[in-house]
N, C-alpha and C positions, 0 to 999 in steps of 0.2 A: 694873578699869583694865587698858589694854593693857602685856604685859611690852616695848612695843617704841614707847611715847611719844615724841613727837619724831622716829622714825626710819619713820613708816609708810611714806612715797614709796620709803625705801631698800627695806623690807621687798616692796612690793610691786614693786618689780622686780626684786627675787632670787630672789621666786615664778613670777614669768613665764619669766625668763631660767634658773632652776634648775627649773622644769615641763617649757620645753623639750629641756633638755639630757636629762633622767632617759628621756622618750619617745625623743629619739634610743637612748639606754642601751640601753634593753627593746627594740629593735628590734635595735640590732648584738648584743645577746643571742644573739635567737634565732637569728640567719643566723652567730654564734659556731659553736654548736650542729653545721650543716652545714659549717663552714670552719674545725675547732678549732686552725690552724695560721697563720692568717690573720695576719701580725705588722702590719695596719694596724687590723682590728677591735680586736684586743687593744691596739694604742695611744692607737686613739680612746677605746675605754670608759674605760685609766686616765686619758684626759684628764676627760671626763666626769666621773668620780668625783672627783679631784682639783678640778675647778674649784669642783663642788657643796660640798665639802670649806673650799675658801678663803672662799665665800659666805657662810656658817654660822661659820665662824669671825670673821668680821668681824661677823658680826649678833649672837657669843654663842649661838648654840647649842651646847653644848659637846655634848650630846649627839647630833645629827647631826654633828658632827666627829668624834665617835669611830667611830660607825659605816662611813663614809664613810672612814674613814682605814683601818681594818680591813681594807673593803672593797678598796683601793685598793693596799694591802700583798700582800692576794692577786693582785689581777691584776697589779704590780707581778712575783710571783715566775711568772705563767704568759706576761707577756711575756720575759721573761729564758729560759723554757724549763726551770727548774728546775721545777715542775709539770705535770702535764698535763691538761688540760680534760677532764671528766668527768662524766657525767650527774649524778650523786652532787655534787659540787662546781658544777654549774650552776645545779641547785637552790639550793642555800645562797646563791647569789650573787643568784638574783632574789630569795630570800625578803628578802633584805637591801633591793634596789631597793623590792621593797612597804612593808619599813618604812621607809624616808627619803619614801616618796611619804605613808604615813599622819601622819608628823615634820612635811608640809608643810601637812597638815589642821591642826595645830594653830599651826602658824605662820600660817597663815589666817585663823585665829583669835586672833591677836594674842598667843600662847601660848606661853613656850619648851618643847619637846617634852621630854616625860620618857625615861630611856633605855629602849631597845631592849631584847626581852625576852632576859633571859637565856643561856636554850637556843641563841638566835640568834649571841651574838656569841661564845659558847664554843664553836659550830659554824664559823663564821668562822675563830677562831684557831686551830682542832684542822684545818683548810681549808687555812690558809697557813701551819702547821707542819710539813703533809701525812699527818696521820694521817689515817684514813676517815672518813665521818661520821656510821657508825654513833656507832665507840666515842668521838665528841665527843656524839651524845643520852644515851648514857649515863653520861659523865663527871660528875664531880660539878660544880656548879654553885655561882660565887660568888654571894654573897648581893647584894642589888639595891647596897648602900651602895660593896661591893668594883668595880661595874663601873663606877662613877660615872668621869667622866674623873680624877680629883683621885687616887683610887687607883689609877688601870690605867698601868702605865709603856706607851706603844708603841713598837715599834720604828722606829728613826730614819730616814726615806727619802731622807734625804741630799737635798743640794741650799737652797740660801738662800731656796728659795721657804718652806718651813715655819718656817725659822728667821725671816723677818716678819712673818708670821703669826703664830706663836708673841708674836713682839714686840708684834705690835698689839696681840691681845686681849688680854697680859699688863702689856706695861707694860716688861719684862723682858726681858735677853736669855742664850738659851738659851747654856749651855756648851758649849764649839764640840768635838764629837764622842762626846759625853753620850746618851745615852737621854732625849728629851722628854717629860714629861707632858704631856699634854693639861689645857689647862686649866681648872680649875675653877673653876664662875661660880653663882655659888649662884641659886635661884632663887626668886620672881622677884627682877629687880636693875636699878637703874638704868641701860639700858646707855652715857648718854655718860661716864660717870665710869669704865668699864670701858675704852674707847677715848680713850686722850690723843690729843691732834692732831698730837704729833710722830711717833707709831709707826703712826697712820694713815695720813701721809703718807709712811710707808716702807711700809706692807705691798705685799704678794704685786701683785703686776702682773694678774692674773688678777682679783683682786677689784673695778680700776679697769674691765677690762675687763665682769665680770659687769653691774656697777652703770653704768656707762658718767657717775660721778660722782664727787666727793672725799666723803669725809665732811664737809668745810666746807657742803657747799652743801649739807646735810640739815636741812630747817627743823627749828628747834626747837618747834615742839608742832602739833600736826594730830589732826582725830578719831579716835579709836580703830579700828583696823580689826577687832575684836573682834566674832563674829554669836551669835545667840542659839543655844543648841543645838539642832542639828538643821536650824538653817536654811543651804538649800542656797547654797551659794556661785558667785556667776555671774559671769565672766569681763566687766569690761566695756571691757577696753580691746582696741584695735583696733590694729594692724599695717597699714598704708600705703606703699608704698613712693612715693619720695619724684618721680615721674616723672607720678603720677596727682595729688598735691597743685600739682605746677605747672603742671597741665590746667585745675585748677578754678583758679587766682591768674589766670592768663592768659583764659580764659574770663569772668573777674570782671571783670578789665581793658577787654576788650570791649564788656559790659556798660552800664561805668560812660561807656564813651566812645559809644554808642548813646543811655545816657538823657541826656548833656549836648546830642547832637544833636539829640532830639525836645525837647527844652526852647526850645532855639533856637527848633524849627520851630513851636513853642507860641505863643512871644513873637510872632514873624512871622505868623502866623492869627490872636491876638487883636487885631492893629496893622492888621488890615485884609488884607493880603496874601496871597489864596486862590488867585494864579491857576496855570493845571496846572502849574509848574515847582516849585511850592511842594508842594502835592499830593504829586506823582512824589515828592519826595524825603521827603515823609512816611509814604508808601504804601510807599516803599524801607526808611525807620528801622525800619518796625514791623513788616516781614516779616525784615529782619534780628535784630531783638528775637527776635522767636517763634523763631528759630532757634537764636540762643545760649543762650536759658532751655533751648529744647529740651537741648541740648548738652552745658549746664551742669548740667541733672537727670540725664543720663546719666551725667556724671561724676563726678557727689558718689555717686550708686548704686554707681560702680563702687569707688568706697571701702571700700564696705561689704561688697565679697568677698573672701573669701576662698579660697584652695587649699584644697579636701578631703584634702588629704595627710594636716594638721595633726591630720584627723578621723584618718583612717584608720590613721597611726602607732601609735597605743596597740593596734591589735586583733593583730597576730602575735603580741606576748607574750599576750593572753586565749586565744588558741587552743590556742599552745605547750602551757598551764598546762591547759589543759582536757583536751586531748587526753593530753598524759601522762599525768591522773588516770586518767583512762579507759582508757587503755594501748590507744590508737588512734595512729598517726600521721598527722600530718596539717599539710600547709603551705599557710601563707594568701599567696595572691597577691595584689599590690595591681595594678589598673591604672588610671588615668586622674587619677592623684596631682593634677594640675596643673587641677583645673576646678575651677570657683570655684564658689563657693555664697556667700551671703546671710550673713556671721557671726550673725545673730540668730537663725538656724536650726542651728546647727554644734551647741553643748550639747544643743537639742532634738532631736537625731538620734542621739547618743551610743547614749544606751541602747536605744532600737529597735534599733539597729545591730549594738548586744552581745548582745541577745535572740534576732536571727537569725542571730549568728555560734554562740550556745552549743546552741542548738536546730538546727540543721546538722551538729556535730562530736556533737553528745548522741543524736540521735535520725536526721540521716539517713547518718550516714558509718557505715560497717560496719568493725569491727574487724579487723584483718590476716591472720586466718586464713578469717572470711565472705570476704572479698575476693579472697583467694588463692584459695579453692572457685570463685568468680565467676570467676577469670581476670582480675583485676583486679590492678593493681600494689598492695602494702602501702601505701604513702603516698599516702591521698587529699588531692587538690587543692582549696580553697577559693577560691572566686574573689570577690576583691572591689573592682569596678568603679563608676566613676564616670565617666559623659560626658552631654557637654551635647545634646538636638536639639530647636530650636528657643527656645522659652519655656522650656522645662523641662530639669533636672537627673533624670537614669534615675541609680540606685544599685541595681546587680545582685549580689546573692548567690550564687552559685551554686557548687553541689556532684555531687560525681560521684559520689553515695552508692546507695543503693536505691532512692530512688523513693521516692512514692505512690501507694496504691493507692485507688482513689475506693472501691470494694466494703468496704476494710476498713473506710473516714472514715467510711463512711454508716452498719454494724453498728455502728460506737463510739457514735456519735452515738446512736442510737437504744437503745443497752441503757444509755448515761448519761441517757438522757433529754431532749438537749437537742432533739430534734424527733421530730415524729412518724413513725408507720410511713406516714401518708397524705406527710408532707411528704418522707420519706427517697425514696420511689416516681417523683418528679417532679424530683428533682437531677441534673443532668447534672454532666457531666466536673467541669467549671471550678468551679458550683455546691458539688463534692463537696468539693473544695481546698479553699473558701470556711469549710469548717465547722470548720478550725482555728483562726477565729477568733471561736467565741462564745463568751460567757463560760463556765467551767467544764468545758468540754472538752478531754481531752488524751490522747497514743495511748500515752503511758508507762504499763507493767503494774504501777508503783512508784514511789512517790512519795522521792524522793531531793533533796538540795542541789542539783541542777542543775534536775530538770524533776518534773512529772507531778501540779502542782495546780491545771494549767488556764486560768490566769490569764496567764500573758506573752503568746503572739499577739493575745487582744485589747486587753491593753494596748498592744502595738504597732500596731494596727490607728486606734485610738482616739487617740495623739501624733502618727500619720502625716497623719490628717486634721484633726486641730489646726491642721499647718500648710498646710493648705488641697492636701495631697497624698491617693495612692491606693497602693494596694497590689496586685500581682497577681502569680497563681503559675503555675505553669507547672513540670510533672511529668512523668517517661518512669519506668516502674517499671525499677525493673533498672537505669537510666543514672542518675538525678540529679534532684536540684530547683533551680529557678531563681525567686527571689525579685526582682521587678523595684518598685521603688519610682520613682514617678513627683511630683515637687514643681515649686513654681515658683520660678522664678531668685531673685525676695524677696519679700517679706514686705510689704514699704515701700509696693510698688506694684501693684495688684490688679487684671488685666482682669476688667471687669464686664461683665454686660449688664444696660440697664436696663428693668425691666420697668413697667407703669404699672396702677394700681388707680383707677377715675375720672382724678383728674386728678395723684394722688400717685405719685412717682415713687420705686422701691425700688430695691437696687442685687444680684444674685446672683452668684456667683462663674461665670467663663467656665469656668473648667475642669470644671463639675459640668454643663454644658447639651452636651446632642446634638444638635439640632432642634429647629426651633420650627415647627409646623404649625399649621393652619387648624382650630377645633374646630367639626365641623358637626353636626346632630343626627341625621343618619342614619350616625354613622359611631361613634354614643354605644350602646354595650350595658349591660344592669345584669346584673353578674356575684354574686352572692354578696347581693342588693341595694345595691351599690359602682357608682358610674357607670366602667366604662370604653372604651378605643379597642384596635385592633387595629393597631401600628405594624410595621412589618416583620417579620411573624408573632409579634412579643411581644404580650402581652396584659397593659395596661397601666393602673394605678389614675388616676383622673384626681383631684388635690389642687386643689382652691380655694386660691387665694393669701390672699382673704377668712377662709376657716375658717381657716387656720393661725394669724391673725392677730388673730382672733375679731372681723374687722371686718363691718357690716352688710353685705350685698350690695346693690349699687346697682344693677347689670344683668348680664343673661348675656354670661359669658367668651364672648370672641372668640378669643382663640389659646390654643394650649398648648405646653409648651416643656418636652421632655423631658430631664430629669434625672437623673443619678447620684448619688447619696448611700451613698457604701460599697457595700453591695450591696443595696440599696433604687435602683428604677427607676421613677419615677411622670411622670407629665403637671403641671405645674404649670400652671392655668389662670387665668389674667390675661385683662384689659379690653383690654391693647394693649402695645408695647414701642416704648423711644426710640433704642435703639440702641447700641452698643460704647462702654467709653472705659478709659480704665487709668486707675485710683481711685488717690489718696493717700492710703492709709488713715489716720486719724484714729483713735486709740481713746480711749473713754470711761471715762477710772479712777474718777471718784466712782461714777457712778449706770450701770450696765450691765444695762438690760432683756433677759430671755431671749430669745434668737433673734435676738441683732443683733451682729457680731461688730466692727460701728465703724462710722464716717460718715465721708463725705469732699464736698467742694465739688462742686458742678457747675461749669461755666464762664458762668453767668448767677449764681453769687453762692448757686443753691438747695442749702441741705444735703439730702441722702440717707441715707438708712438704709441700711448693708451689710449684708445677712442671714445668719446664721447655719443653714443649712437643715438640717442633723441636731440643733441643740435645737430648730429650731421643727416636725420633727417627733414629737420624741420626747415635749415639752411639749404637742403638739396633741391625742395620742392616738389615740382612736377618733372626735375630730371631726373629725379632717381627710380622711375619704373623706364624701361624699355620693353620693346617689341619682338614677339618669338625671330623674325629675322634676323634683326637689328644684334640679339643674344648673338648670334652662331655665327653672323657676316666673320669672315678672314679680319687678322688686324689689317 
């Protein structure tokens, strides 16, 4: 059972509202770091801290309030100026920010977080007593029962905000100029009986604010918001500003006063009444209709975006943290904070994102004395962009590290095994980039916590095109690599081209097609005994839509319509094609056949199959190339 029954709605918006705040934190961190005098940075993080702080006290975490309160004491004494920011003390203060972010895993979990380990919050106090923080690792260390809030006195921060606080969660009020314990809530524990409603209605003003509610208005009982372990946790609520919900009310409006008008015009054509003035104004309703639905799809879509900011805030601090391990420096630029993307795509981008930021700072940025040799400034630049052109969202990585070198990709490649010495002979430049992403290849001499077992590029490669995106690189040895990630605006809605088998019509993703040419038989060679064509000096497999699909052939393909799949280039050959339309995608949760990635409507009412084209090759195997005969045989 959940520690937080009856309060889930509160809990889950102090996970939203105290997610967003910790991401602000780790960001004025790091630009702490380059500004350690900044008296606005140092006031916002203790606002940060502090709010996170009243959050947790009003939910009963006793133990994110202690943390958090520690926390908050310190930079309490570095905005006052009585300490000084310090690499040494910087540390301490994000290890702290990791654990209230891991406090928030279990509060996720429906869970009151157990305290913080040890080491951590004695480095904390030996932090903001100003000892170093050596001789706080080596201090001795209270036992787990001593650091519980119930025995740690903290120091008092003065001000009536914790003395409500104190009130609320207690019950109790603190002696006015006393040392406060923090208080102790055993766990688990019922938490309305820990919150009376009088000392709720007094707490902290920040906590009204966090929750943007009273404790009154917290239903008493709702499911559990408790997941099973391990299972991943997925943000499903949506942020809207309130200017795009009154596009779609207003659009609704119009709507509604359009289908009252073709009802009229309904009543008046069943009554007899056709003549052209009747028409005109029906012919008027329903081009007006097609335009507001138009309008009105546009605007519930545009609901569904989001700022990549949101994305992109959490990676300075993974940099920071990487890069000092390494004892590299290195600052991540953001650009293009403000373009939106698809929220049902933002989680699934996370980690690719992090794979290319830790594989960038781990393996192409060169350490401060390489660099110095190079003539290169010590502090390399991370660059990480996001803009819109066209249909599509570009997310550019890009570093000003050493480079790749195609000569060395293609030796690795080949003394791991993962191609041949026939295959390494025939790789060009781009080709050569490419081989970082097949499975169990990797250019690390050492397999370490960060890199070198092969496996991250093609799992990035492999989520990128999940979401019906591509991935491309782009290298100067000596200057840098430039990682360009190319997706589509969402998810929701798919341009297809529809292609047709007899008389069934399929539906393939527009972003995988280059051309669709005429397949004639003098332009058909058998290569390897493979039927293929000669496209703008490619030399290219020509794929049966039929064999992939292991459907009978009924007659020989008339067009072929050349595809990209990763880095797979073939001819897909089809009976004929219907032409462009942007799909609704539809997906199928019971019963999902291999190589179909969803259906959507046609506008005659016909369902469509959306095709899946890397399962339905991967599934097809060795029968999806045939033979130039084999092509043309009669069915």
């Amino acid at each position: 059972m959940s520690d937080f029954a009856g309060m889930e709605d509160l809990l889950q918006d102090f996970l939203v509202e105290a997610g967003d705040l910790l991401s602000d934190v780790d960001n004025k961190l790091v630009e702490l770091e380059h500004s350690p005098d900044d008296p606005g940075l140092l006031n916002d993080i203790f606002r940060g801290f502090h709010t996170i702080k009243g959050g947790a006290g009003f939910l009963g975490a006793a133990e994110l309030v202690t943390l958090c309160h520690l926390t908050e004491s310190l930079f309490d004494r570095l905005r006052k100026h009585e300490l000084e920011v310090t690499p040494e003390r910087m540390d301490v203060i994000l290890s702290a920010t990791g654990a209230v972010r891991d406090m928030f895993v279990d509060l996720g979990r429906g869970n009151r977080p157990g305290p913080a380990a040890p080491d951590l919050l004695e480095a904390l106090r030996a932090a903001c007593a100003g000892r170093p923080a050596a001789a706080a690792a080596g201090a001795p260390v209270a036992p787990a029962a001593e650091v519980r809030p119930a025995g740690v006195v903290l120091p008092r921060p003065g001000g009536p905000d914790w003395d409500a606080l104190y009130a609320a969660v207690t019950g109790a009020t603190a002696p006015a100029g006393a040392p406060v314990a923090a208080p102790a809530i055993p766990r688990p524990a019922p938490l309305p009986a820990l919150v009376p409603a009088a000392a709720a209605a007094a707490a902290d003003p920040v906590v009204a604010a966090a929750f943007g509610r009273r404790a009154s208005d917290v239903p008493g009982a709702g499911a559990p918001v408790g997941r099973r372990e391990g299972e991943r946790q997925r943000d499903n609520s949506i942020r809207v500003d309130t200017a795009r919900l009154d596009q779609v009310l207003n659009l609704s409006g119009e709507i509604g006063l359009t289908k009252n008008r073709l009802n009229a015009l309904r009543s008046d054509i069943l009554a007899g009444r056709t003549d052209t003035e009747t028409l005109q104004a029906l012919d008027l309703a329903v081009s007006q209709l097609d335009l507001l639905v138009s309008d009105l799809q546009n605007a519930v879509m545009k609901t569904r975006m989001q700022p990549i900011g949101r994305l992109f805030h959490k990676y300075p601090r993974i940099a920071r943290d990487l890069a000092r391990n390494l004892g590299k420096e290195v600052e991540l630029a953001l650009v293009g904070e403000d373009t939106e993307i698809d929220k049902t795509m933002v989680e699934d981008l996370s980690d690719p994102i992090i794979h290319l930021i830790r594989n960038a700072v781990d393996h192409g940025i060169e350490d401060p004395a390489r660099r110095a040799a190079a003539g290169k400034p010590a502090k390399s630049v991370l660059r990480l962009e996001a803009r819109q052109e066209g249909d599509h969202i570009v997310i550019t990585v890009a570093d000003d590290g050493r480079g790749m070198d195609p000569e060395r990709l293609r030796a690795k490649a080949l003394a791991q095994g993962v191609i041949t010495a026939e295959e390494a002979s025939t790789l060009d430049e781009r080709q050569s980039y490419d081989l970082i992403f097949l499975p169990g290849f990797s250019t690390a001499e050492k397999v370490s916590d960060v890199s070198g077992r092969g496996v991250g590029m093609d799992v990035v490669r492999t989520n990128i095109q999940k979401l019906n995106g591509s991935i491309e690189i782009q290298s100067q040895l000596g200057k840098g690599t430039t990682l360009l990630i190319h997706l589509p605006l969402t998810l929701a809605i798919l341009p297809v081209l529809l292609v047709r088998l007899g008389d069934q019509p399929f539906a393939v993703p527009l972003s995988m097609v280059r051309e669709i040419l005429p397949i004639e038989p003098g332009g058909i060679q058998d290569v390897g005994g493979k039927a293929t064509m000669v496209v703008r000096g490619e030399v290219l497999p020509i794929v049966p839509l039929s064999a992939l699909l292991g459907w009978p052939r009924e007659a020989v393909p008339q067009y072929g319509v050349v595809m990209q799949s990763g880095a797979a280039v073939f001819i897909l050959a089809i009976d004929s094609f219907a032409g462009r339309e942007d799909a609704v995608i539809k997906s199928l949760e019971v019963f999902r056949p291999k190589g179909v990635a969803g259906v959507t409507t046609l506008a005659n009412g016909q369902i469509v199959l959306i095709l899946d084209m890397k399962e339905l090759l991967e599934s097809a195997g060795d029968r999806r190339s045939v033979s130039r005969s084999t092509l043309f045989e009669a069915a």
